[in-house]
C-alpha positions as CSV (number, residue, x, y, z in Angstrom):
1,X,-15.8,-23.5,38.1
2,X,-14.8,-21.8,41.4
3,X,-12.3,-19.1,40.8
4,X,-10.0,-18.4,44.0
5,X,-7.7,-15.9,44.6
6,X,-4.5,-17.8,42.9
7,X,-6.7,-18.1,39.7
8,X,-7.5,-14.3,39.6
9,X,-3.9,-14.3,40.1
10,X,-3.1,-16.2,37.0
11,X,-5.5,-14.2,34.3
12,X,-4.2,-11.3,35.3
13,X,-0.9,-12.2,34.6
14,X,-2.0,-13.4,31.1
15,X,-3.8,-10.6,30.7
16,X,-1.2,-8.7,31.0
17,X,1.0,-10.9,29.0
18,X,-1.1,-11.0,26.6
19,X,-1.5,-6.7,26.5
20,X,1.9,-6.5,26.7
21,X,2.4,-8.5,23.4
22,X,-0.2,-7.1,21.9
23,X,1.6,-3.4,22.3
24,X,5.0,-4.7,21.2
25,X,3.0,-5.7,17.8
26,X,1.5,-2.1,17.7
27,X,4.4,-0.3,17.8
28,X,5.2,1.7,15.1
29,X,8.1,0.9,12.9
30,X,11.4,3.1,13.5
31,X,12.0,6.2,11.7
32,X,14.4,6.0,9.1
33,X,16.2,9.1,7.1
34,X,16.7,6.5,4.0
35,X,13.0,4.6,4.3
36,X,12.1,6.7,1.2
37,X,15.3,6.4,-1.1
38,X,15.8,2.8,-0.2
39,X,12.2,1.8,-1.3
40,X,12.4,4.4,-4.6
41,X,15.9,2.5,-5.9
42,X,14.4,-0.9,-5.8
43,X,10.9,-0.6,-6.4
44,X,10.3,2.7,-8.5
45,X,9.7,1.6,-12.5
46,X,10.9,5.8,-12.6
47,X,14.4,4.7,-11.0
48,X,15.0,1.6,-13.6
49,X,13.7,3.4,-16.6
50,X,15.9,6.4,-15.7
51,X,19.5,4.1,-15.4
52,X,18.4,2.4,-18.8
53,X,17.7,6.0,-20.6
54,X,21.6,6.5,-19.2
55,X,23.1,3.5,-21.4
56,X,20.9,3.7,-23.3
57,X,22.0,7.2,-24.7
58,X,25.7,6.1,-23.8
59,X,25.6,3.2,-26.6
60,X,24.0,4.9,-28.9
61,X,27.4,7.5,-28.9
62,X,30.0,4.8,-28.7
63,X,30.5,5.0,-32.8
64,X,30.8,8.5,-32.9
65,X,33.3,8.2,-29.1
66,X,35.6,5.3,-30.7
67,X,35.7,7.2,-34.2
68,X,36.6,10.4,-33.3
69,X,40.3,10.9,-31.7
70,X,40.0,13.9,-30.0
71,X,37.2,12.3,-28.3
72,X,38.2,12.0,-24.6
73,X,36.1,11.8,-21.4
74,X,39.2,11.9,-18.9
75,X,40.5,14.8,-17.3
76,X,43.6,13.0,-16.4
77,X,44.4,12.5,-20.2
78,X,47.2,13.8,-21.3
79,X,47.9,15.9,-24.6
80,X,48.9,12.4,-26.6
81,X,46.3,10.5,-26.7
82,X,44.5,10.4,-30.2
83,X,46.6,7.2,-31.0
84,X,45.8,5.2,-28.1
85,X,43.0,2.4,-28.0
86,X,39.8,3.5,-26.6
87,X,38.2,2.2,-23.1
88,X,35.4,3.5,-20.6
89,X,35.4,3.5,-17.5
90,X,32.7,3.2,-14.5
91,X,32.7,2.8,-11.2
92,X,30.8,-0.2,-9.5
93,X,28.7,0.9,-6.3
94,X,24.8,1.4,-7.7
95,X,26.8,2.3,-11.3
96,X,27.2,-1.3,-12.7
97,X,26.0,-3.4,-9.2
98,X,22.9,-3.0,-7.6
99,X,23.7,-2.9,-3.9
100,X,20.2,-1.8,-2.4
101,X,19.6,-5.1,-0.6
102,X,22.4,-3.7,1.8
103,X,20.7,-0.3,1.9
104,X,17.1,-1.5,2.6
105,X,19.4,-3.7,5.2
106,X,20.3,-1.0,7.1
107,X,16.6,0.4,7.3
108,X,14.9,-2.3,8.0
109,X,17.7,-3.0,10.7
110,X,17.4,0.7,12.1
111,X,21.0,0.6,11.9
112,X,23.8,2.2,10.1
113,X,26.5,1.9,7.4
114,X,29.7,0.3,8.3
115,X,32.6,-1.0,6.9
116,X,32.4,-4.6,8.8
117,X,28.6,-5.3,7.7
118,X,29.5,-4.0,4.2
119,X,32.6,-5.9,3.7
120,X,30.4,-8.9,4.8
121,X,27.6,-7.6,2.4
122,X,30.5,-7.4,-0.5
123,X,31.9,-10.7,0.6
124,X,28.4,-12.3,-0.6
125,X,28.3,-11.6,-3.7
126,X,24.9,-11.0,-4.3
127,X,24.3,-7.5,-5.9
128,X,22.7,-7.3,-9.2
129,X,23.1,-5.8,-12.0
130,X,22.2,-1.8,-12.6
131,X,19.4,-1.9,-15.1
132,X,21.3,-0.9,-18.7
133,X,25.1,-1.8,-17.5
134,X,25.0,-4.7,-18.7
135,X,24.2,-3.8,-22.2
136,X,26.7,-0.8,-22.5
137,X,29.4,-2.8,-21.4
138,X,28.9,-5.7,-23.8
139,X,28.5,-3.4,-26.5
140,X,31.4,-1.0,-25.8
141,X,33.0,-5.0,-25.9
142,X,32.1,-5.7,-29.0
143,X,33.2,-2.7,-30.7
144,X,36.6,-3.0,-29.5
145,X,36.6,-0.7,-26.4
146,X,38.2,-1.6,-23.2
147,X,36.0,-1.8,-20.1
148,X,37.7,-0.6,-16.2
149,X,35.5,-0.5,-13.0
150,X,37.2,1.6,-10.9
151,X,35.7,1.3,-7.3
152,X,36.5,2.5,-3.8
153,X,35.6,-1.1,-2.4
154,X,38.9,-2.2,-0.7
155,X,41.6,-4.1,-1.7
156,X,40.6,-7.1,0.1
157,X,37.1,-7.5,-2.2
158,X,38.7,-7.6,-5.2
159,X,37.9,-11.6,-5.4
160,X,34.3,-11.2,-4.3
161,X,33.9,-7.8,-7.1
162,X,35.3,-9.9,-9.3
163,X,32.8,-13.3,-8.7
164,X,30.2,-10.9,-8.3
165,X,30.6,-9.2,-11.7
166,X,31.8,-12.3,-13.8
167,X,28.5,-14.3,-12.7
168,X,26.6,-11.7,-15.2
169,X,28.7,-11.9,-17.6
170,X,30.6,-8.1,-17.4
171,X,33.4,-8.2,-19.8
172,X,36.5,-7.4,-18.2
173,X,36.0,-8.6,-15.3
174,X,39.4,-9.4,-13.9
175,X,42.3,-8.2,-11.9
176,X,43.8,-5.9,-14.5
177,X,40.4,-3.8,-15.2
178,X,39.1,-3.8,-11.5
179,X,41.0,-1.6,-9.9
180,X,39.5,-1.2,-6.1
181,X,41.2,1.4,-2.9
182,X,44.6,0.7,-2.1
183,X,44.9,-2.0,-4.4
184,X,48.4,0.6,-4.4
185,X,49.6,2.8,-2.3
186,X,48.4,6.2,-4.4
187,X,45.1,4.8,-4.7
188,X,43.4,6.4,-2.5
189,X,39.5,7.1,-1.9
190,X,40.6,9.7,-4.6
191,X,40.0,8.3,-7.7
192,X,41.9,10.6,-9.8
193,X,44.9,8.6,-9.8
194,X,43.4,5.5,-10.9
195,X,41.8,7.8,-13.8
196,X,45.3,8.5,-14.9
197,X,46.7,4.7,-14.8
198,X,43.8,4.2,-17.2
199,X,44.6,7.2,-19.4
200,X,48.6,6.3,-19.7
201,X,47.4,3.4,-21.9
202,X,44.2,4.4,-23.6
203,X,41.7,7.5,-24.7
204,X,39.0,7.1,-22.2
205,X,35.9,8.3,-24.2
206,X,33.0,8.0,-21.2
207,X,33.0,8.0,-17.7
208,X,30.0,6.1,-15.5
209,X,29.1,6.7,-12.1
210,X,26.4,7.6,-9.4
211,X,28.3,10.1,-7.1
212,X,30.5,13.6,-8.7
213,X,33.5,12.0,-7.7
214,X,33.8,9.2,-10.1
215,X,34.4,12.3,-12.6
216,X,36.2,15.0,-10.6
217,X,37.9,14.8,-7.6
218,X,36.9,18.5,-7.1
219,X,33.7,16.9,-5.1
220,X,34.2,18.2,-1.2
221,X,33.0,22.1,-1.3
222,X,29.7,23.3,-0.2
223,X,26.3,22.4,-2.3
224,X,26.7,26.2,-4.3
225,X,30.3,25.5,-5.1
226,X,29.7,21.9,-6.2
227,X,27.0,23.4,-8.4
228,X,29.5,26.0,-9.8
229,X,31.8,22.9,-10.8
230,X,28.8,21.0,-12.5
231,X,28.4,24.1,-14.3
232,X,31.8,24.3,-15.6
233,X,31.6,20.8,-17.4
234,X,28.4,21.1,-18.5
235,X,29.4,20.0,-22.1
236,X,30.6,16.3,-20.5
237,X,27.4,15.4,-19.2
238,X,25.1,13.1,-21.2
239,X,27.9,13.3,-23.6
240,X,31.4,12.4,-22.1
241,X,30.2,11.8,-18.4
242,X,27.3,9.9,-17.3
243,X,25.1,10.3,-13.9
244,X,23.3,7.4,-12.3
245,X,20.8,8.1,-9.9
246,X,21.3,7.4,-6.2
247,X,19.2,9.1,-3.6
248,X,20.3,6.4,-0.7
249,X,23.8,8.4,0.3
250,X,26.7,10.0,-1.7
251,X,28.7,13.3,-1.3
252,X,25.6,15.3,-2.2
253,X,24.4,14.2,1.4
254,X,27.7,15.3,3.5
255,X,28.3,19.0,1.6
256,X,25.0,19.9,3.0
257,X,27.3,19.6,6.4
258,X,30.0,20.4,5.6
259,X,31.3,17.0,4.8
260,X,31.9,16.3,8.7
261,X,31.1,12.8,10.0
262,X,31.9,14.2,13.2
263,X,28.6,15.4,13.7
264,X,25.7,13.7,16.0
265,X,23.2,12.0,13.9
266,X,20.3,14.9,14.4
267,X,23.0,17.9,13.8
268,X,23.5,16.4,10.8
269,X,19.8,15.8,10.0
270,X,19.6,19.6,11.1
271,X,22.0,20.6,8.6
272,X,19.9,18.9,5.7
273,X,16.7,20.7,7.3
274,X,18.9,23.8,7.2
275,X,19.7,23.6,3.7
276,X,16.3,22.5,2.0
277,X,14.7,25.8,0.0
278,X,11.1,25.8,1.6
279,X,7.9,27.1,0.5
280,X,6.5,29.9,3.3
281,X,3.5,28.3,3.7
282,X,-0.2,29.1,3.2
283,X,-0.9,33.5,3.9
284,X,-3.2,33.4,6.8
């Protein structure tokens, strides 16, 4: 075969073609400040274990919860309330639903939370259960204890919470015991007032949730002074309040700057570099 100039021509733009795919497949994947956290909530038998200890320990206080009256979890709960019927309450977000499919969205994506994709994400209805909800729940049921899932999801995803939790069988899963943001006009991303609406009517004896404020609304200070507040009701936790794990975002991530979205991207990631408490490094 006689090659002429048109042929040389034509390799050399397959060749190139041909590099040129060849580097888009070598690339490396984008960087990602959640990679790590994302992979560790769905894969990590240490993340599931740990959520299941959590209800675990929770059911095994409900007796002693339900039969003592003075028993209360809320700090919204009035002075009259040894008479009143028991209930728990927990929020929903990586507490009772699994949402990490959404997370590991956004990494794999290399893009970034917002309200439109999760709203669309929420609208699907396809977040699974929190390993050991389901159990607490249907046990707190049985013995006569009211279940609430207070949630900052909006208003307008009340039907899809609602399809979302019923399809596992979550007792209580309805209108009057979901109670999302702005559902009315005092409920706020705040969910103190919502606490209180639960506390008019019953003794809340536990509190569920992955992020401080779904026990205090005292959540927004720096990292010491949300430490100093931990402190302070260090008798609730494992006892009255209980902590689910969630390394993929929360307001432990914004105190370490200052709780200002404002910020670019890699001042914020500055401000987290800023706040870690690092070894020195190897003496020369």
């Amino acid at each position: 075969m006689k090659l002429t100039t048109k042929s040389f021509g034509v390799v050399a733009i397959l060749a190139g073609s041909a590099f040129c795919a060849f580097g888009a497949q070598a690339q490396e994947p984008a960087q990602n400040d959640g990679l790590n956290a994302s992979l560790w909530y769905q894969t990590a038998v240490e993340y599931k274990t740990t959520a299941i200890s959590v209800y675990a320990g929770a059911t095994r206080l409900l007796d002693d919860a339900i039969g003592d009256h003075s028993w209360t979890a809320a700090l919204e709960q009035d002075g009259n309330y040894s008479s009143k019927p028991p209930a728990i309450i927990l929020d929903v977000d990586e507490t009772v639903l699994d949402n990490s499919a959404y997370q590991s969205w956004v990494v794999t994506a290399n893009t970034s939370y917002s309200s439109k994709t999760w709203a669309a994400f929420v609208n699907d209805a396809i977040s699974t259960p929190t390993p050991g909800a389901l159990e607490l729940t249907k046990a707190a049921a049985a013995k006569g204890v009211e279940v609430f899932y207070v949630s900052n999801r909006k208003a307008p995803e009340e039907a899809a919470t609602i399809k979302n939790l019923q399809q596992y069988g979550f007792p209580y899963a309805d209108a009057d015991h979901v109670m999302l943001r702005g559902e009315k006009e005092e409920w706020g991303s705040a969910k103190a007032t919502r606490r209180s609406a639960v506390a008019a009517d019953y003794r809340v004896i536990m509190l569920f949730g992955d992020n401080f404020g779904d026990f205090t609304d005292d959540v927004d200070g720096t990292i010491d002074e949300r430490l100093e507040v931990m402190d302070e009701y260090a008798t609730y936790w494992g006892e009255r309040w209980f902590m689910l794990p969630n390394p993929t975002y929360g307001s432990w991530e914004s105190s370490a700057f200052g709780n200002d979205w404002k910020k670019s991207p890699e001042a914020r990631r500055q401000d987290k570099l800023d706040a870690l408490n690092s070894w020195s490094g190897p003496q020369e």
